[in-house]
N, C-alpha and C positions, 0 to 999 in steps of 0.2 A: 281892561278886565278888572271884576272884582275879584277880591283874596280867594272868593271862593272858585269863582273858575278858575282861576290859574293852579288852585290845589287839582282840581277836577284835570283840569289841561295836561298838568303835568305828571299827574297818577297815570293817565289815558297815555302818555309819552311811555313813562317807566314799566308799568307795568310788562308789556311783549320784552322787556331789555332784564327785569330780573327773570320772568319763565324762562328764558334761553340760559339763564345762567344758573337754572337750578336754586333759585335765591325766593325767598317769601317776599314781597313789599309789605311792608310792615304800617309806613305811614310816609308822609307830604307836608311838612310845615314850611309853612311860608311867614316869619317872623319879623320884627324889625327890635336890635339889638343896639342899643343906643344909638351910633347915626348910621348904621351900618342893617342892610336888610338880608339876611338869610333864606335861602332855598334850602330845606335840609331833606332830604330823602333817609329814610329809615330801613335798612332791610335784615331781614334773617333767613338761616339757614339752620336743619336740626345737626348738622354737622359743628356748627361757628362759620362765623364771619369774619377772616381775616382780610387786610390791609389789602392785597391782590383783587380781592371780591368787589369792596370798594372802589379799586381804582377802575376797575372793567365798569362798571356800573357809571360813573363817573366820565368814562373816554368816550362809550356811546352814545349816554346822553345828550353834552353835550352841543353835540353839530343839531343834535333836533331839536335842543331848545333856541339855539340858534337860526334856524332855517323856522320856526315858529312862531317863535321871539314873541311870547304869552308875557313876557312882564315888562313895562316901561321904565323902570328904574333900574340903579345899577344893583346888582347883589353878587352875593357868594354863593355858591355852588356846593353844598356840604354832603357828604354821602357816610353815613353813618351805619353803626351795627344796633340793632336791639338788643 
């Protein structure tokens, strides 16, 4: 897959995983950070976004990006606040 699908792939994952969780998806960057490639997911809430939010967001995903497995290379898994 190209960068762009796997943004599209993995939006189409997250998204159902932040509605459940009351959480905005904000955004999808799929980076590469000097030898290192990043999946960063972005999310918000009009309440905030703590650390907990994160990690839900992060425990669901994932087994589906696993059982999917949209990217060939190895990367990180980042789940971030806006």
């Amino acid at each position: 897959m190209n960068k762009n699908q796997i943004i599209k792939t993995v939006w189409d994952l997250t998204q159902p995983i932040t509605d459940s969780l009351g959480l905005t998806l904000w955004d999808v960057l799929f980076l590469k950070e000097g030898a290192t490639w990043s999946l960063r997911i972005i999310i918000d809430r009009e309440s905030g976004v703590d650390m907990d939010a994160c990690e839900a967001v992060s425990r669901a995903l994932d087994p589906k990006l696993d059982e999917v497995d949209p990217i060939d290379q190895s990367y990180v898994l980042e789940v971030w606040s806006a």
